[in-house]
N, C-alpha and C positions, 0 to 999 in steps of 0.2 A: 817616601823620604825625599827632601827636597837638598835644592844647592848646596843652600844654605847650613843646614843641618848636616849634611855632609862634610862640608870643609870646616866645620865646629869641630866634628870628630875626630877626623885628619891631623888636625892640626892637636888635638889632644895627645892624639897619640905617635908623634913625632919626637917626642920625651921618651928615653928608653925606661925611665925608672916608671913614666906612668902606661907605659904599654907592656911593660911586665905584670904589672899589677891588675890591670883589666885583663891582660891571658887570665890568671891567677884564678881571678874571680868570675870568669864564664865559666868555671867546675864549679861552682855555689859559694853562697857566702861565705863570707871570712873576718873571725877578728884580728882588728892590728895588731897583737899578738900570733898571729900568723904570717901576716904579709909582709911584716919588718923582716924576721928572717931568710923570708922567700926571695925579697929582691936585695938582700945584704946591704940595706944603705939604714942610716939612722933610724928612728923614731921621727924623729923631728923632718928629717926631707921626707918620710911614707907622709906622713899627718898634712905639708905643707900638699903634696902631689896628690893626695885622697880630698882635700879639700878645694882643692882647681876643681878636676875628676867630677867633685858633687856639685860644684857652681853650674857646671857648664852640662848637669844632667846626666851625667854618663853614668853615675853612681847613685845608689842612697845609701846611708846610712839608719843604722837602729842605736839605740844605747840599751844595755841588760848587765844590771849594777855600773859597774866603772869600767867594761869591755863596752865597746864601738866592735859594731859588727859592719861590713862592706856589702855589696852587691849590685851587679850589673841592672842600670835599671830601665838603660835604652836600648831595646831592640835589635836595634840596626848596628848597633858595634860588632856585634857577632857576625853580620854579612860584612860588613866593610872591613873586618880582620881577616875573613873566608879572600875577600877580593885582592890584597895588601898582601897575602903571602902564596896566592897564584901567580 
């Protein structure tokens, strides 16, 4: 993992509503019908912060009918959350 790629992540998850969400989702995927509840904020700010989240690679998405499923899709977020709350 480089500089680079690190201060990408960093800075992702400097957002509490998108570093809730990535915990969430290092236990496996999940539809936003899950993860709205989980971090109590709208639909509309999960979807705006899931969609940063999958710009900048941390995430991918699936679709399975009209559920959107999440999951962790960069590696290195799970060491660099290991490191962030040592």
């Amino acid at each position: 993992m480089n500089m680079r790629e690190s201060l990408k992540i960093f800075k992702a998850l400097c957002d509490e509503t998108r570093l809730k969400i990535v915990e969430f989702l290092l236990s496996g995927e999940k539809c936003v019908c899950e993860i709205v509840p989980f971090t109590k904020r709208t639909q509309s700010t999960v979807s705006i912060q899931l969609a940063k989240l999958e710009s900048l690679g941390i995430v991918e998405s699936r679709r399975e009918g009209k559920s959107v499923y999440y999951k962790v899709s960069n590696p290195n977020v799970k060491k660099i959350l290991k490191i962030i709350k040592s």
